[in-house]
PLY file of the C-alpha trace (Angstrom):
ply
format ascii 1.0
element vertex 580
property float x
property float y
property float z
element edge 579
property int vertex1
property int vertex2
end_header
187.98 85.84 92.29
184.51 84.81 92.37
183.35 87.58 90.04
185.20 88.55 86.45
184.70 90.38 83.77
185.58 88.73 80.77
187.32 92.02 79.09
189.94 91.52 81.87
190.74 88.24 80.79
193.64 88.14 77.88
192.07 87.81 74.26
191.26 83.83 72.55
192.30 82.12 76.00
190.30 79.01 76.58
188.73 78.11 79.80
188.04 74.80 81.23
185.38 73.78 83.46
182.83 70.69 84.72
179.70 72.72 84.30
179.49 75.32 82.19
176.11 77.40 82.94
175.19 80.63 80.68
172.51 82.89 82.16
172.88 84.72 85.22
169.52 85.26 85.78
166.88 83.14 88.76
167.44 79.63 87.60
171.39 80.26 86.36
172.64 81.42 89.69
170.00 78.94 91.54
171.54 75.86 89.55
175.14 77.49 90.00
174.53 77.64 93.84
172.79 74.09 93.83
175.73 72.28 92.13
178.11 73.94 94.39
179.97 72.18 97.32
181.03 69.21 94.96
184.54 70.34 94.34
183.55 70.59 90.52
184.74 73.68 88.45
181.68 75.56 87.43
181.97 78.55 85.60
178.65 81.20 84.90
178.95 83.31 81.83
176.58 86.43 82.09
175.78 88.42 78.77
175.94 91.80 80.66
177.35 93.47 83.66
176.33 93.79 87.41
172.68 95.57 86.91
170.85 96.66 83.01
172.76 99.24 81.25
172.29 100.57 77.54
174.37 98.84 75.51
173.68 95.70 76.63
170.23 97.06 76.24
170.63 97.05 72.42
171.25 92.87 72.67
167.76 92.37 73.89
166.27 93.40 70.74
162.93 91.42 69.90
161.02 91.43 66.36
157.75 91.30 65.96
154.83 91.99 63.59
150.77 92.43 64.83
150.47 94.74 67.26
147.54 96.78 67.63
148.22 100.59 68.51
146.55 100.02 71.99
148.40 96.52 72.45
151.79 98.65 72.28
150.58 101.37 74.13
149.23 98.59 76.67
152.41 96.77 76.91
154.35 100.46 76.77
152.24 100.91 80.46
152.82 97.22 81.93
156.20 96.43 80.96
158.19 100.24 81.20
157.09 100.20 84.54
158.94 97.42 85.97
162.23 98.34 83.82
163.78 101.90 83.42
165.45 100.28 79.82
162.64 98.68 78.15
161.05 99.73 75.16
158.43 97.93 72.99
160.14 99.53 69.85
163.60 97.44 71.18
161.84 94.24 72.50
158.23 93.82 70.63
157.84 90.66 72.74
158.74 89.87 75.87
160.81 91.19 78.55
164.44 90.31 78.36
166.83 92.06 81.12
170.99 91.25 80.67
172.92 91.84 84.07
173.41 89.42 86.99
169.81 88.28 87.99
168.28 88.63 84.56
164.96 89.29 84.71
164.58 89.49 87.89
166.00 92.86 88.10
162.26 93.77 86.90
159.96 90.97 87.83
157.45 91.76 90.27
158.05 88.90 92.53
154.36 87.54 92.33
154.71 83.49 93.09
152.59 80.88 92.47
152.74 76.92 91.17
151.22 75.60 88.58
148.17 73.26 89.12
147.61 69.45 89.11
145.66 69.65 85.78
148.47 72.07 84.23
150.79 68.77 84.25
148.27 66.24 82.21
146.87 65.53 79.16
143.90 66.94 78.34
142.05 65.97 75.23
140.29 69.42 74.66
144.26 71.22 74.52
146.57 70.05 71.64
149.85 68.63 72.22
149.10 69.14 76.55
150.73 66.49 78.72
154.40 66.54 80.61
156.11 63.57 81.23
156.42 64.66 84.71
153.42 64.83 87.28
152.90 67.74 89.56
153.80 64.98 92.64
157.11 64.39 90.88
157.99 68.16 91.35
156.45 69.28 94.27
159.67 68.34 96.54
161.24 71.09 94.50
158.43 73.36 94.50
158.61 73.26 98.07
162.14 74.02 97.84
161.71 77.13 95.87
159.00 78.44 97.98
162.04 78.73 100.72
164.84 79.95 97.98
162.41 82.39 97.19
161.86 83.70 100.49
157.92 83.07 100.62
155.97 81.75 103.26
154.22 78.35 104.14
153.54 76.32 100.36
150.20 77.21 100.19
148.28 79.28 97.62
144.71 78.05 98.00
141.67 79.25 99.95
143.75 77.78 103.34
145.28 80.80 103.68
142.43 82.41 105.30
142.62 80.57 108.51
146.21 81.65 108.09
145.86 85.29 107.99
144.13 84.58 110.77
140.63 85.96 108.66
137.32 85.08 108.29
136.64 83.26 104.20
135.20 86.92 102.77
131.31 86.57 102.57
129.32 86.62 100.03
131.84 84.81 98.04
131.98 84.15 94.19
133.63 80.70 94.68
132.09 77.94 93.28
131.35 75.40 90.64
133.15 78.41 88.41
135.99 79.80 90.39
137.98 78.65 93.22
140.29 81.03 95.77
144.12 81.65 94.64
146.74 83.41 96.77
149.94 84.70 95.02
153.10 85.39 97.47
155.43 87.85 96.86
159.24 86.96 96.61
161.31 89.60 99.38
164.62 90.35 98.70
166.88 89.19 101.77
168.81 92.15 101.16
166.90 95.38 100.54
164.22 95.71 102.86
161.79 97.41 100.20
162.49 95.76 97.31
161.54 92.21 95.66
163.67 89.65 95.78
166.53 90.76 92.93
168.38 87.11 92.44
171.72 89.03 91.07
172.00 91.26 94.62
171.52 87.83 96.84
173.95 86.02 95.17
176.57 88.35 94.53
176.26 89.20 98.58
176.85 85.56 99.36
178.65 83.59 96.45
179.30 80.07 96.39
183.41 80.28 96.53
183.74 77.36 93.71
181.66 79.34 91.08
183.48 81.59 88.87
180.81 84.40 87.35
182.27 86.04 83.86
180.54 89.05 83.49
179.87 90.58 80.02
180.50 87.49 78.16
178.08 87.00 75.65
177.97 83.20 74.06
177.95 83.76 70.60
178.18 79.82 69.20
177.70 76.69 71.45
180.94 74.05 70.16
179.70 70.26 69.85
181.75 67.01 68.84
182.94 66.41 65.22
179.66 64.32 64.91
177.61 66.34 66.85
176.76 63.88 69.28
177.75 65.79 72.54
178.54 69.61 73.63
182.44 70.08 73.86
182.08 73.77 75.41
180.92 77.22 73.64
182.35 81.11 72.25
182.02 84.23 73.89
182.36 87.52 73.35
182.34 91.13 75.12
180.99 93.93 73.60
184.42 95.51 73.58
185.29 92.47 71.17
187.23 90.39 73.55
186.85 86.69 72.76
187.33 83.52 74.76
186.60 79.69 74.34
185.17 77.75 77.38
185.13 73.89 77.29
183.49 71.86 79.32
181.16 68.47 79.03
178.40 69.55 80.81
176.82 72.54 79.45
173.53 74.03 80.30
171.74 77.08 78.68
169.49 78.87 81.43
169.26 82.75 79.13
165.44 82.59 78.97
163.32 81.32 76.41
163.72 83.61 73.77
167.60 83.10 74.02
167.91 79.81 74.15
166.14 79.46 71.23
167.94 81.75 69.66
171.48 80.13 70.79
170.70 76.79 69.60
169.26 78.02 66.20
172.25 79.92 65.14
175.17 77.36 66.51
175.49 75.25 62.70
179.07 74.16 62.91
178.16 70.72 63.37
173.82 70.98 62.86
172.91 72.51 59.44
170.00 73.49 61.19
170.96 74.33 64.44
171.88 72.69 67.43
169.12 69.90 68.63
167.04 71.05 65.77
167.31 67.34 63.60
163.10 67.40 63.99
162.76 71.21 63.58
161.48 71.71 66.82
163.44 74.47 68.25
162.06 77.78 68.40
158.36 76.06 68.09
155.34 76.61 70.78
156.43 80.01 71.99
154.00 79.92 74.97
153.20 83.43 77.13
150.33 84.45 79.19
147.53 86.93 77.30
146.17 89.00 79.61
143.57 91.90 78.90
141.36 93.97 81.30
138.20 92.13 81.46
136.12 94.59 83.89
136.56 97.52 85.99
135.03 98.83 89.46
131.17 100.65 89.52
132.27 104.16 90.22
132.16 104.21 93.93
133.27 100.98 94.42
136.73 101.01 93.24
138.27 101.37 97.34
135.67 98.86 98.58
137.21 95.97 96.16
140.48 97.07 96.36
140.15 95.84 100.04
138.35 93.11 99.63
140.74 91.38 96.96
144.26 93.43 97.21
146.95 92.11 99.62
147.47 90.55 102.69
150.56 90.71 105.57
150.81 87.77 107.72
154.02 87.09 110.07
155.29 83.70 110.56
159.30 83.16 112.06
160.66 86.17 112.31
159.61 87.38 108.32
155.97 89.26 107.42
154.93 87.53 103.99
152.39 89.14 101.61
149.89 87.51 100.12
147.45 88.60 96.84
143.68 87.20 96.77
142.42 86.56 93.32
140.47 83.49 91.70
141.42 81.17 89.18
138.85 78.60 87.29
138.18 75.24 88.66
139.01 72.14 87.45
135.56 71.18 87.10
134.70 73.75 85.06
137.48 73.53 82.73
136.91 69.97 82.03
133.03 70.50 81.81
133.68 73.55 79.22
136.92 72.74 77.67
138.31 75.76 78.93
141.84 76.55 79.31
143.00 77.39 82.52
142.93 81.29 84.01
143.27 83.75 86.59
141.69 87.34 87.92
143.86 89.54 89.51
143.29 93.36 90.32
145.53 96.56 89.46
144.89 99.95 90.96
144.74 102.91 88.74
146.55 106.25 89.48
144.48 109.50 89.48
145.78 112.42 86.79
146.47 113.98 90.04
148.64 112.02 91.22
151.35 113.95 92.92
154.17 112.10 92.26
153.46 111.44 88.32
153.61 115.44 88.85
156.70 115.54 90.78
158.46 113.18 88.42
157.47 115.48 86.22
158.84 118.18 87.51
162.33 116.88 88.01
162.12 115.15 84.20
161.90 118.68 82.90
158.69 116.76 80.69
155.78 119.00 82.58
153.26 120.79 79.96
152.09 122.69 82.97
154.43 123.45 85.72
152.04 125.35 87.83
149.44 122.99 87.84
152.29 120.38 88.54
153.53 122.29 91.28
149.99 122.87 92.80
149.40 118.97 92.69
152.67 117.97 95.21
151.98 120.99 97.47
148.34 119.75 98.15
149.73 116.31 98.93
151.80 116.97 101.51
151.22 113.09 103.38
151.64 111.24 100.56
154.91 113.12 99.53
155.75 111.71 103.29
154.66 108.67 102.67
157.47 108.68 99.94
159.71 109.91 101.78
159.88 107.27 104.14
160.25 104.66 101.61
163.20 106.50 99.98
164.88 106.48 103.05
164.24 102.35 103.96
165.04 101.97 100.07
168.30 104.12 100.01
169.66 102.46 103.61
169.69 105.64 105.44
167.94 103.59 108.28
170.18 101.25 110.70
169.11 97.51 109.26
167.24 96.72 112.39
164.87 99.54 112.50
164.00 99.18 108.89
163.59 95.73 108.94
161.06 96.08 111.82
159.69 99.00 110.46
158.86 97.53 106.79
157.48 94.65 108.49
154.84 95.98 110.54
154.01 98.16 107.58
153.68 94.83 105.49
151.96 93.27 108.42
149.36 96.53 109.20
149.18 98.46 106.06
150.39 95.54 103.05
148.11 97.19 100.15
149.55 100.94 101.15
153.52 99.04 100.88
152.79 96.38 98.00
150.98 99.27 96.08
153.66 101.60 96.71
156.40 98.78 95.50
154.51 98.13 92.33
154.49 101.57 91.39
158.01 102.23 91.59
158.00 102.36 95.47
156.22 105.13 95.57
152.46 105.75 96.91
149.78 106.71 94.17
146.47 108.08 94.97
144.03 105.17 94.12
141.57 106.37 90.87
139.73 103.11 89.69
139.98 99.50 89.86
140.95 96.97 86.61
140.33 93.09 86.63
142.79 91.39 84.57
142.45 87.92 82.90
145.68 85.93 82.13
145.19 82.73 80.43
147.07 79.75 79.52
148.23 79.73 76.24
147.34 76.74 74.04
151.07 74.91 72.55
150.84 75.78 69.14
154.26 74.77 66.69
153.75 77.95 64.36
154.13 80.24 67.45
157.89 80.71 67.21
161.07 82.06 67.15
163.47 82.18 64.06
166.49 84.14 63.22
165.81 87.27 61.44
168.31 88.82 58.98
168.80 91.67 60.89
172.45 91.85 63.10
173.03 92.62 66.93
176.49 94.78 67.61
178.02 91.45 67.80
177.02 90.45 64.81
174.56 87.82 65.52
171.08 87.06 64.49
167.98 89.08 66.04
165.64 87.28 66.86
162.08 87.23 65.24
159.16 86.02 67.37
156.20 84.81 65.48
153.80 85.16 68.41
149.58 85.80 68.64
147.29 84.80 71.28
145.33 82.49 69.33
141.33 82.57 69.20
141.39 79.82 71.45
143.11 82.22 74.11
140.94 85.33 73.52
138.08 83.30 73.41
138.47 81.86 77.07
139.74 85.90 78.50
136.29 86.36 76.88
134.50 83.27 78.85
136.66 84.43 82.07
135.22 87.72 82.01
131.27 87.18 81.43
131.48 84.51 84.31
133.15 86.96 86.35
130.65 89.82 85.86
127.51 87.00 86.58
128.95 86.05 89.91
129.55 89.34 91.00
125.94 89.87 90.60
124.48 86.74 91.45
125.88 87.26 94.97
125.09 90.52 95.23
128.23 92.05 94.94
128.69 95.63 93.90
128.05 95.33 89.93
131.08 95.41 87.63
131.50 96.69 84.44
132.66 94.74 81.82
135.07 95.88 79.21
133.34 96.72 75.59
134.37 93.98 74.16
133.21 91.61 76.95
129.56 93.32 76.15
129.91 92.82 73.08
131.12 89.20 73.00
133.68 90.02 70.57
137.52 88.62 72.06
138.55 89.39 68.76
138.38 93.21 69.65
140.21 93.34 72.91
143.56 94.35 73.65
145.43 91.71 74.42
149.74 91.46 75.48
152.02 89.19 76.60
152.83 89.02 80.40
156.65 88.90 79.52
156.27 85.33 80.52
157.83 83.71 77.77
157.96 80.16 77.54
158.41 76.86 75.14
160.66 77.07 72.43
162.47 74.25 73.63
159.65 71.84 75.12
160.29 68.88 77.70
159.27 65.57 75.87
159.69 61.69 75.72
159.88 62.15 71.65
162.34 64.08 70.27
159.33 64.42 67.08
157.73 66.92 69.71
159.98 68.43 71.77
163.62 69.39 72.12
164.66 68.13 75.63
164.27 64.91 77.90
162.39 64.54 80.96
165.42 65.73 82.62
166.00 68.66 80.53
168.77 66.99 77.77
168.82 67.80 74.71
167.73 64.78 72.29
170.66 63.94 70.60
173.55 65.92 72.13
174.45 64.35 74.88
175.67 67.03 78.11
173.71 70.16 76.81
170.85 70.47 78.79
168.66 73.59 78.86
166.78 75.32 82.33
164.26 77.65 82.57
160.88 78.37 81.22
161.63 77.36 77.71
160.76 73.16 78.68
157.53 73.96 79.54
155.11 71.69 77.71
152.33 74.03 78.27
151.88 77.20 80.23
148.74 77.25 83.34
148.47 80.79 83.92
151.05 80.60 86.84
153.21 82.82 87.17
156.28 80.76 86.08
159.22 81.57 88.25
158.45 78.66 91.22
158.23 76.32 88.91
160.99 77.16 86.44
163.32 77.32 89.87
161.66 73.87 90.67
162.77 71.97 87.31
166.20 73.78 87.94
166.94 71.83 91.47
165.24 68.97 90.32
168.26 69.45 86.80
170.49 70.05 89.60
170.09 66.91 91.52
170.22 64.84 88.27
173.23 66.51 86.98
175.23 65.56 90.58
173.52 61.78 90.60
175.01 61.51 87.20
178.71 62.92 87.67
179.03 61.84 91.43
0 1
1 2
2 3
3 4
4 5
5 6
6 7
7 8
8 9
9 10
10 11
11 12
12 13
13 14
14 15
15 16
16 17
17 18
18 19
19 20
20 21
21 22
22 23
23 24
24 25
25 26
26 27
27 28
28 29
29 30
30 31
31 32
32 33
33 34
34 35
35 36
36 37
37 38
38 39
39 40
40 41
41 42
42 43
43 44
44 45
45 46
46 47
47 48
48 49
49 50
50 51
51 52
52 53
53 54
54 55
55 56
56 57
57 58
58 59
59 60
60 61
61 62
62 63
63 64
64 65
65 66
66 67
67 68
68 69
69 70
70 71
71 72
72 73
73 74
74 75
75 76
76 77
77 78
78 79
79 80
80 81
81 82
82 83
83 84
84 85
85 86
86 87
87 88
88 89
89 90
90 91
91 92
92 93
93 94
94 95
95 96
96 97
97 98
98 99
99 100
100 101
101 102
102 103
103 104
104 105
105 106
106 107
107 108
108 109
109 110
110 111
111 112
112 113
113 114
114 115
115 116
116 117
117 118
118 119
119 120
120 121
121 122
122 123
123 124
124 125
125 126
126 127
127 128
128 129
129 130
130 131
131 132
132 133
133 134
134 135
135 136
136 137
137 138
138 139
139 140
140 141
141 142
142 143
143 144
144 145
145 146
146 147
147 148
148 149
149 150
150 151
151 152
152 153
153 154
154 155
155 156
156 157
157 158
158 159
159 160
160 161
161 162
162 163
163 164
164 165
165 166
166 167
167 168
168 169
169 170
170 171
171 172
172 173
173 174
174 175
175 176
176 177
177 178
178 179
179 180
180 181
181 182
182 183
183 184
184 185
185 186
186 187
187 188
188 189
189 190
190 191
191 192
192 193
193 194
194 195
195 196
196 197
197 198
198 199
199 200
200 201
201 202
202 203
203 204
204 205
205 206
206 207
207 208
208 209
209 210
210 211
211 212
212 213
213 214
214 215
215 216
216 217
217 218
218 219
219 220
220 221
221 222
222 223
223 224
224 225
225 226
226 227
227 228
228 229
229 230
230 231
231 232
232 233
233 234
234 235
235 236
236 237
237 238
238 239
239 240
240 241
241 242
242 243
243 244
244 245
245 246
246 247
247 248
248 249
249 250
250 251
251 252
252 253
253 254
254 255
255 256
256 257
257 258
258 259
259 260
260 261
261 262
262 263
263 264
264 265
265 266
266 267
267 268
268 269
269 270
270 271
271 272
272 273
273 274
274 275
275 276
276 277
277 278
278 279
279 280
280 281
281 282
282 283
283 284
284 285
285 286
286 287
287 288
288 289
289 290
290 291
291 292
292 293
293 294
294 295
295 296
296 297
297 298
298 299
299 300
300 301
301 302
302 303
303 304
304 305
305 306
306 307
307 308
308 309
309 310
310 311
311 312
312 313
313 314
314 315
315 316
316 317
317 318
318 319
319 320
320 321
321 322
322 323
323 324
324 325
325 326
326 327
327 328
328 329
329 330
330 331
331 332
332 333
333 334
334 335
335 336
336 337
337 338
338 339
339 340
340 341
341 342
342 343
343 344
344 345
345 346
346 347
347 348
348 349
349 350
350 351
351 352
352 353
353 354
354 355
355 356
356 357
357 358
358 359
359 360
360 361
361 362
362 363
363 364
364 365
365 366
366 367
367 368
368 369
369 370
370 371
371 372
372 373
373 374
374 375
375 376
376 377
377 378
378 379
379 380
380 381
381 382
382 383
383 384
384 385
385 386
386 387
387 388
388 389
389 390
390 391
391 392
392 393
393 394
394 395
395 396
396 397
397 398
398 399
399 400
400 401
401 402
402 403
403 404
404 405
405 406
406 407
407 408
408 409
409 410
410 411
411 412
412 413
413 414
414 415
415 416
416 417
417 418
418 419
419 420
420 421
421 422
422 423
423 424
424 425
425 426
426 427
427 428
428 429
429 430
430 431
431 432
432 433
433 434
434 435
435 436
436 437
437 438
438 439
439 440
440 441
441 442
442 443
443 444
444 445
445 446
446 447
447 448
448 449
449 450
450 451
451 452
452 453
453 454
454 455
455 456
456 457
457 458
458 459
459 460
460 461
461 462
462 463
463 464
464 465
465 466
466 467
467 468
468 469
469 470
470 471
471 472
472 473
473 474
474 475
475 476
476 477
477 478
478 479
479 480
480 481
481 482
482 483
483 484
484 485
485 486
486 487
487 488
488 489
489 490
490 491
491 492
492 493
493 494
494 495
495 496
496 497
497 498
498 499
499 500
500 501
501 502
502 503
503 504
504 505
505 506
506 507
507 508
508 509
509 510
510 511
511 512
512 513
513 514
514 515
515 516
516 517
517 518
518 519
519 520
520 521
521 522
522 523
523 524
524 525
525 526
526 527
527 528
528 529
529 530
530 531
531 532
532 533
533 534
534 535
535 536
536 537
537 538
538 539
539 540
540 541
541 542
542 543
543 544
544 545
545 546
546 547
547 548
548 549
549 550
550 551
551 552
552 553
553 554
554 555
555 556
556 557
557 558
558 559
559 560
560 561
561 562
562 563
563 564
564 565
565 566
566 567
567 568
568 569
569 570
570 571
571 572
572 573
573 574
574 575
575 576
576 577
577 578
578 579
């Protein structure tokens, strides 16, 4: 059987396999799908079951110290949203999902590369520099911009022409900022829903990949000198253990984890796993992100339009696209800037009828008549939601939903996209935020470490040592005064700037991580700076190697799933060159 859970497997049998991959989440199941067709034995260990539940819930747990009150409540709004488990009081950083397709049972699908510049070394941002170049990867970029179900590899101001639209005049573009598109990832399998990687796979599984569900790793087994990986231990929460061996092992459970996995495996490492230079765990990367203006009262629909989403369809699929702008080049080099984004996010009205209606059915209303009163004077938005339920729930025949969600992403893409961010339902539009998100400067005392606390399986929670950095706040700041001046300067309907923009004071603003976590386990030549090769091995343990975002040098403000998919075809490729 393809699929297994490992409590139906008899207690301390070992397993033996060619590849050995744990992490069922994007770039587990992409390399498990990549490395397929070779008539190796691969075998994918996933810490939890088929989608999130609760006790596997309890294994995410995060520490962390420094949050402001309005930082948690921030991240409380962004991050419960996209998860029905989350909690900042369970995970204080980060977003960390267990089930098969990891995080992306939450993600929000938005896609983009990283830049050119994002790739080099650049004197005004310590310890910058890859030892790969952005034309290295871009075969594999353009790879994952299929696997991920987008549409033509283009994210610049190009897309205009094909949206078939007219460049938006007047236009803040310039020696400052410079057109970005994101794309959204679409599931191929749920009409209304982003692209979850855990449903695609487990409708169309590669037959020579065995997936063990609910098997934890809990130590990763090297060589009596420590030289090479010999295979790992796992365990269910139901206390069922099993050994896997194999010579080719690669950890792809997220930043935070494979930290964390590494750190605690001292059988053979005093210290941990690939941590001779004490470099694992280090540069814990994410992207801050505060709210740097909002809308003139008034203006809040106007902008929306102007830079919300866009449907264009191209073979057979409609694609969505999101306008925002990003900072030049130029103007990072000129100002020693790091690199950043703007993006927009709608904000509900307290009358929002379905906050009321959820309500309602929650039992949680402080007023059920004015509750009540609120869904019965909506009556076409409650319609609206309706619909979607019924697309979302498959009570449509395939054909007439898939046509039916397509002109509506094609005709109406901020009404859908809007009403998929929001839990796939429609909201009635109040105001208008622009967000910054920065890159993150690498910085070795941003961390994780164990903590002396215990998961139910006994192991190590880990502690994240994390804080945007002065350096970071200081270029939201720089992103948002520039912003406000061009709006005006072209005579665009005024923003206003958050208080602490006025103000000039970064130090004041509320600032969270994106859930974007990445380092901990940096790409590098030197194994004094970083814990894996230019083709993702560990230094010094021969057949570990490690996928995902944690081998990111530094962090762009890109959205990292395209690229972390990208490094995991280009692993792929090596890993069959090498054992062919």
């Amino acid at each position: 059987m393809p699929f297994q859970s490992l409590n139906e497997l008899e207690d301390g049998i070992a397993l033996h396999a060619d590849f050995l991959i744990v992490g069922g989440g994007a770039c587990g199941l992409t390399l498990a799908r990549a490395l397929s067709g070779q008539g190796k034995r691969i075998i994918l260990l996933e810490s939890g079951g088929w989608t999130e539940d609760a006790d596997h819930e309890a294994l995410n747990r995060v520490e962390m110290d420094g949050w402001s009150s309005s930082e948690f409540s921030m991240r409380d709004r962004y991050h419960a949203n996209l998860t029905g488990l989350w909690s900042g009081e369970n995970q204080a950083y980060g977003v960390r999902c267990r089930g098969l397709g990891g995080s992306t049972q939450a993600w929000a699908g938005k896609s983009v590369p990283l830049d050119a510049l994002d790739y080099r070394k650049r004197d005004w941002v310590p310890y910058s520099g890859w030892p790969l170049t952005a034309e290295e990867l871009q075969p594999f970029v353009e790879a994952s911009v299929k696997l991920l179900n987008l549409g033509q590899p283009i994210f610049d101001e190009r897309v205009w022409e094909i949206l078939g639209r007219r460049i938006p005049s007047p236009r803040i573009e310039g020696d400052v900022f410079r057109t970005i598109f994101w794309q959204f990832a679409r599931s191929r399998t749920q009409q209304t829903d982003m692209m979850r990687f855990g449903a695609d796979f487990r409708a169309n599984p590669p037959p020579d990949v065995r997936v063990l569900l609910n098997a934890t790793v809990t130590n990763l087994l090297c060589s009596e000198n420590g030289q090479a990986i010999t295979g790992v231990e796992a365990q269910s929460l139901m206390g069922r253990k099993i050994t896997l061996h194999a010579p080719n092992c690669i950890l792809a459970a997220s930043a935070i984890e494979n930290a964390r996995l590494l750190l605690m495996s001292r059988d053979r490492h005093a210290n941990g796993v690939g941590n001779t230079r004490d470099q694992v765990g280090r540069y814990l990367m994410d992207h801050p992100t505060a709210t740097v203006a909002h809308a003139a009262p008034g203006h809040a629909k106007e902008l929306a339009a102007r830079f919300g989403l866009f449907g264009h369809r191209e073979n057979g699929r409609t694609h969505v696209h999101m306008y925002g702008v990003a900072l030049t080049e130029r103007f990072q080099r000129a100002e020693h800037a790091l690199n950043a984004a703007v993006f927009v996010t709608e904000e509900r009205t307290p009358d929002d009828p379905f906050s009321a209606l959820r309500r309602l059915l929650r039992r949680q209303s402080k007023s059920r008549m004015s509750d009540v009163t609120l869904v019965l004077r909506n009556p076409v938005l409650l319609a609206r939601g309706s619909v979607t339920r019924a697309l979302d729930r498959g009570y449509l025949p395939d054909s007439v939903a898939r046509a039916f969600t397509d002109a509506a992403l094609r005709f109406f893409p901020n009404t859908v996209a809007r009403d998929f961010s929001n839990g796939r339902l429609p909201v009635k539009l109040a105001g208008l935020r622009f967000e910054a998100t920065t890159e993150q400067p690498p910085c070795p005392e941003n961390r994780i470490v164990l903590s002396d606390r215990r998961d139910p399986l006994g192991l190590p929670v880990p502690h994240a040592i994390w804080a945007p950095g002065a350096d970071a706040r200081g270029n939201l700041l720089r992103v948002g005064r520039n912003l406000c001046e061009s709006f005006e300067s072209v005579g665009l309907p005024p923003l206003e700037p958050a208080s602490w923009v006025s103000r000039g004071s970064p130090e004041e603003a509320s600032v969270m991580d994106l859930g974007h976590s990445l380092g901990t386990t940096r790409m590098s030549d030197d194994p004094a700076s970083g814990v894996v090769d230019r083709n993702c091995e560990v230094h010094g343990v021969s057949g570990l190697f490690i996928a995902g975002g944690s081998v990111f040098p530094t962090s762009g403000h890109a959205n990292p799933t395209l690229t972390m998919l990208a490094l995991s075809l280009r692993l792929a490729e090596h890993l069959k060159n090498r054992h062919c």
